[in-house]
N, C-alpha and C positions, 0 to 999 in steps of 0.2 A: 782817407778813412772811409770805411766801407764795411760792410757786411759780405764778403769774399765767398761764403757757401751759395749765394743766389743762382740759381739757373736764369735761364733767358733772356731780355732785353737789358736788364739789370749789368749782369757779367758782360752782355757783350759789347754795353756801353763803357765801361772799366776798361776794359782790353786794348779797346782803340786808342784812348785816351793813353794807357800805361805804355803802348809798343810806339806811338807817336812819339811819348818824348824819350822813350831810351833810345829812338833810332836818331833824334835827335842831339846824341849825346848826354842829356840832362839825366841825371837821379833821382828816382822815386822810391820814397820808403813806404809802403804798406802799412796801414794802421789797421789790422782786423779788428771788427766792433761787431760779433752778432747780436741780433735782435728777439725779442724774447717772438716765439714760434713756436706751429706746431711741432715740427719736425725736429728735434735737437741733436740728432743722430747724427748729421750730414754735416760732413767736412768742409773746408776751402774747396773750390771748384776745379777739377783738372787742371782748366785753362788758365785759372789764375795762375796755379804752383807754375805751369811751363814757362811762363814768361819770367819766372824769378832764376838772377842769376848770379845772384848774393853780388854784384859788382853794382850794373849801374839801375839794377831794381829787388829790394830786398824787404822782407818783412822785420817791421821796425819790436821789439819784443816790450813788454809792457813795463818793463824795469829801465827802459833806456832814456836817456836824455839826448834830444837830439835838435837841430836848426833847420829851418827851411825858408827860402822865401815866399811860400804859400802854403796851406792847408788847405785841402779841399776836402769838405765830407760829402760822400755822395750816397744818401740816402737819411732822408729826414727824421723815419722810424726811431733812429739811434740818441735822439733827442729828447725822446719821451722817457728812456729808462736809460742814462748815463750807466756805461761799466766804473766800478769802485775804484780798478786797476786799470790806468791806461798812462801810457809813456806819458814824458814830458816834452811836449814839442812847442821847443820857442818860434811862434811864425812871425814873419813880418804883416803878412796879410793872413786873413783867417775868412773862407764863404762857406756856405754851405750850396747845393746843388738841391734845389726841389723838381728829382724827377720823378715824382709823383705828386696827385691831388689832393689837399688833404680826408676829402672824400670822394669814394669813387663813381658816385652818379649824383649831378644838378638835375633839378627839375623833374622832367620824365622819368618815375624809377626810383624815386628817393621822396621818402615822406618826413614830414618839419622836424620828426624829430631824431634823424641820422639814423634812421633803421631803413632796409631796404622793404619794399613793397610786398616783394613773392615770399612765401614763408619758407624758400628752401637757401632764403638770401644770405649771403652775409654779414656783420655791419655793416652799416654805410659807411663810416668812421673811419677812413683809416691809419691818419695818424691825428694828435689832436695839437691845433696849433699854440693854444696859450702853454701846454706840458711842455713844448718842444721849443718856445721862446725861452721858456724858467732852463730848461736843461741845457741847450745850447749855448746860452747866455754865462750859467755855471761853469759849463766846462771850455767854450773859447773865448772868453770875454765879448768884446769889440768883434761884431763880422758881419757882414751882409749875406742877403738870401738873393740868389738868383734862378727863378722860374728855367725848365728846360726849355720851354717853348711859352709861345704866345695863349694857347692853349691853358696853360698852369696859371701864368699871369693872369689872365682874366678871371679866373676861380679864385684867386688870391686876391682882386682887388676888389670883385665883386662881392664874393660873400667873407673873404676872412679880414681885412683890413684893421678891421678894429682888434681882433685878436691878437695880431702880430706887435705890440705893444713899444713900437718904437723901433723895432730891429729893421734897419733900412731893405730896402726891396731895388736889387741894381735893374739900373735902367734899361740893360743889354742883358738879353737871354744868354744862357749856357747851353746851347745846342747841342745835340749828338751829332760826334764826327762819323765817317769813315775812311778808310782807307782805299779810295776809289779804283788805284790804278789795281788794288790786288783783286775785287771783286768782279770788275768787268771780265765779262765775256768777247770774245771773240768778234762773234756774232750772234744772229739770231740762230734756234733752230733750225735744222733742214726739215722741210717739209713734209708732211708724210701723210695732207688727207684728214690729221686731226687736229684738235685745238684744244690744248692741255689749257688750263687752268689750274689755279698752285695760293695756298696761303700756307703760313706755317705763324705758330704762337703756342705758347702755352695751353694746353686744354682744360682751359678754366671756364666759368661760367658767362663771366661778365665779357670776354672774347667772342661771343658768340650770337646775332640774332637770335631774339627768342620768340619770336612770330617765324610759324612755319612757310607761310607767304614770301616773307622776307630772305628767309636763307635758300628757297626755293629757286628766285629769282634771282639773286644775285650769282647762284652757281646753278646756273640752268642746264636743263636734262633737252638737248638738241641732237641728232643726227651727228655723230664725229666728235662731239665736243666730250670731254672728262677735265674730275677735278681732282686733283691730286693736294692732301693737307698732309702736312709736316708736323707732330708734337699731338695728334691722338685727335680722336673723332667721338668720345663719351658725350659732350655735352649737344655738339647736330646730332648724335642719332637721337637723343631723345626726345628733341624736338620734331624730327622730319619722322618717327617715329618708326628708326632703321636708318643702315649706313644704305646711299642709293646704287642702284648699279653701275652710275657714268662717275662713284668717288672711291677714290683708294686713300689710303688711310696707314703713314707711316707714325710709329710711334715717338716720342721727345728724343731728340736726340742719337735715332738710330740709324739718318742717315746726314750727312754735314748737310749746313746749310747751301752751302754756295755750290755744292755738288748738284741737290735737290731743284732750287733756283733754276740754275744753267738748263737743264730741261725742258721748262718749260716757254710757254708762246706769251700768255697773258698774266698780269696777278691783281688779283680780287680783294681786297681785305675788307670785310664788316662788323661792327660789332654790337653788345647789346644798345637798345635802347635807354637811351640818357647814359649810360657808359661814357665816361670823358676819358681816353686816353691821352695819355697827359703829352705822348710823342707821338712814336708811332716808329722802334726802332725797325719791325718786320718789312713796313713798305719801304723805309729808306734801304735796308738792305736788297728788295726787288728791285729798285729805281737803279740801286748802282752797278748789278749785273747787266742790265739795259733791257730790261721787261715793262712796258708800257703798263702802267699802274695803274688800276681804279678802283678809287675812295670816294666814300662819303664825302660831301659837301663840306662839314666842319673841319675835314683836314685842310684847307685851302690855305688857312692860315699860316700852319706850319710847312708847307713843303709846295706850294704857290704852283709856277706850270713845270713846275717837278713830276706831277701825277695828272692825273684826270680823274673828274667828278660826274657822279653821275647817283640817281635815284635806285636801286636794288632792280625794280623792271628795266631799270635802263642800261642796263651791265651789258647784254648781250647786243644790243645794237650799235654799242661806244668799243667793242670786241670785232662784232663785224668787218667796221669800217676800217678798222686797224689791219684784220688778218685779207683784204682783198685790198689794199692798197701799200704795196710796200716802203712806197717814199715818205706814206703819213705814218708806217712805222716807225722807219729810220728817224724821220722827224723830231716823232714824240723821243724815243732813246737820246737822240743826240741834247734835246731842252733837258733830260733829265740827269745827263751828264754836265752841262752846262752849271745848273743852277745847283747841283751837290760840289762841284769843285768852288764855288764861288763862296756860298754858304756852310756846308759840312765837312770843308775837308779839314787834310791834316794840319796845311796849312794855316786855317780859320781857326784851329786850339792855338796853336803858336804864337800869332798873333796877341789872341787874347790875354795867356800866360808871359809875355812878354807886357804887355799893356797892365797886369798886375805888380809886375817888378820881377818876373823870372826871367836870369839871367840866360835869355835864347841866345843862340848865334844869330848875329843880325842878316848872313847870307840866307839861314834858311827862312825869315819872317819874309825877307824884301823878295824872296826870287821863288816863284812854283816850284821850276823844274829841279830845285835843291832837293826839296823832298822824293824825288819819284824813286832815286835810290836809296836806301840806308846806309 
């Protein structure tokens, strides 16, 4: 159960999840649940509909009665305003998936009382967790909540704990998978003199440093070097005050992701101050192409020597050292392959979903190489 019109991280966490287990064999029925939004215009998402094949993955209709050995909602929003009309699904197990915060900036950027700071903010609020206890609690009885990352958990035990009013918090995150073998690359780029630089995300506010210092440095204006952003450039130029000459600038969705990726040498991701991203699907998609990654410090949690961390001034000389030493490139690619098949892969859902009570095939849980074909 899902909100299926989402763009971005959103969808493409669904996706992986959905084609893991049909290639898997297994059945998943679609629960669409939109969310009350601004936009109400906007359909299911492309990519959803593609992957449905009325066989072994089909949208479950609101009139139906159906079994499952799990229910998984993924997206907490859906909790705060239950739809009237929703099928009947008997689960054996029933979780919800909080992949997101329930507000979107701690500390830095967020005042006591869930408003944001800058007056062009938007709440800070954004889902509320006692509404989403009462409604969750209504509509699956019995379920537990599992954080996507360590990241979410610490927001959940720090500040909302007393909220959460008894409904258990699993011990084990629900991590974003992907499907490794189909994103990697080749190899690196062939060389040509420059040093591309690459993020892609939604061109939303909170995506973005908002000290010009900050975004200046983290995608710096050097001899040879450009930045190249995926998903629109509105919210840097109005801080860098104009798009700069070493950045170009593709709009949402207008050219694929893993297309865009492939291109490039480096990838950079930063985002506002006190911004808690609650994953971070955009790097784990650089990491699995095999683009040496650098993030902030606070990602370390979620994606460990998956990426490299570094200060916004320190971007370009953790870049250097990468682009004139080819073996510490290979290096860092090969740890970031390492530790996404260990942790993210398609594998690590299978497992899980097996460890719930879904009936996997036990060859594909116990053996890697089961999964590399469908």
């Amino acid at each position: 159960m899902s909100d299926f019109r989402l763009p971005g991280g959103s969808t493409g966490s669904n996706l992986q999840e959905i084609t893991a287990q049909r290639d898997a064999g297994l059945t998943t029925g679609l629960v669409h649940h939109p969310v009350l939004r601004a936009d109400q215009s906007r359909g299911v998402n492309p990519r959803i509909l593609a992957t449905v094949d009325n066989d072994r993955v089909r949208f479950v209709a609101p009139d139906e009665r159906v079994t499952c050995d799990l229910l998984v909602v993924r997206f907490p929003l859906i909790g705060q305003h239950p739809m009237d009309v929703l099928p009947s699904v008997e689960a054996a197990r029933r979780i919800v998936v909080l992949n997101q915060t329930p507000n979107r900036r701690y500390g830095v950027g967020a005042d006591g009382a869930g408003r944001g700071v800058r007056e062009d903010a938007a709440p800070n609020e954004a889902w509320n967790v006692a509404r989403c206890v009462e409604g969750f609690t209504s509509m699956l009885g019995e379920h537990t909540w599992y954080p996507i990352s360590p990241r979410v958990r610490e927001a959940m035990v720090l500040h909302h704990a007393s909220e959460m009013a008894g409904v258990p918090l699993a011990d084990e995150d629900w991590t974003n998978i992907i499907d490794l073998d189909a994103w990697r690359r080749g190899g690196r780029r062939n060389p040509d003199g420059r040093v591309l630089l690459g993020r892609h995300s939604r061109d939303d506010r909170d995506k973005w440093p908002e000290d010009p210092a900050v975004l200046a440095a983290a995608y710096p204006a050097l001899p040879g070097w450009e930045t190249h952003v995926l998903g629109g450039t509105t919210h840097a130029e109005r801080t860098l005050g104009g798009l700069p000459e070493h950045w170009t600038g593709h709009p949402f969705d207008s050219v694929g992701v893993r297309e865009f990726l492939h291109g490039l040498d480096a990838y950079v991701y930063f985002t506002g101050q006190g911004y808690l991203e609650s994953f971070g699907r955009a790097p784990l998609e650089a990491v699995a192409v095999g683009l040496p990654t650098v993030l902030p410090h606070s990602f370390a949690p979620v994606f460990g020597d998956a990426a490299l961390y570094a200060e916004p001034e320190g971007v370009s000389a953790e870049v250097e050292a990468l682009m004139g030493d080819e073996e510490r490139y290979a290096r860092q690619v090969r740890t970031g392959h390492e530790v996404l098949r260990e942790r993210f892969s398609r594998q690590t859902h299978l497992r899980r979903l097996a460890e719930l009570g879904v009936r996997v095939p036990a060859e594909l849980v116990e053996s890697p190489r089961a999964l590399l074909v469908p």
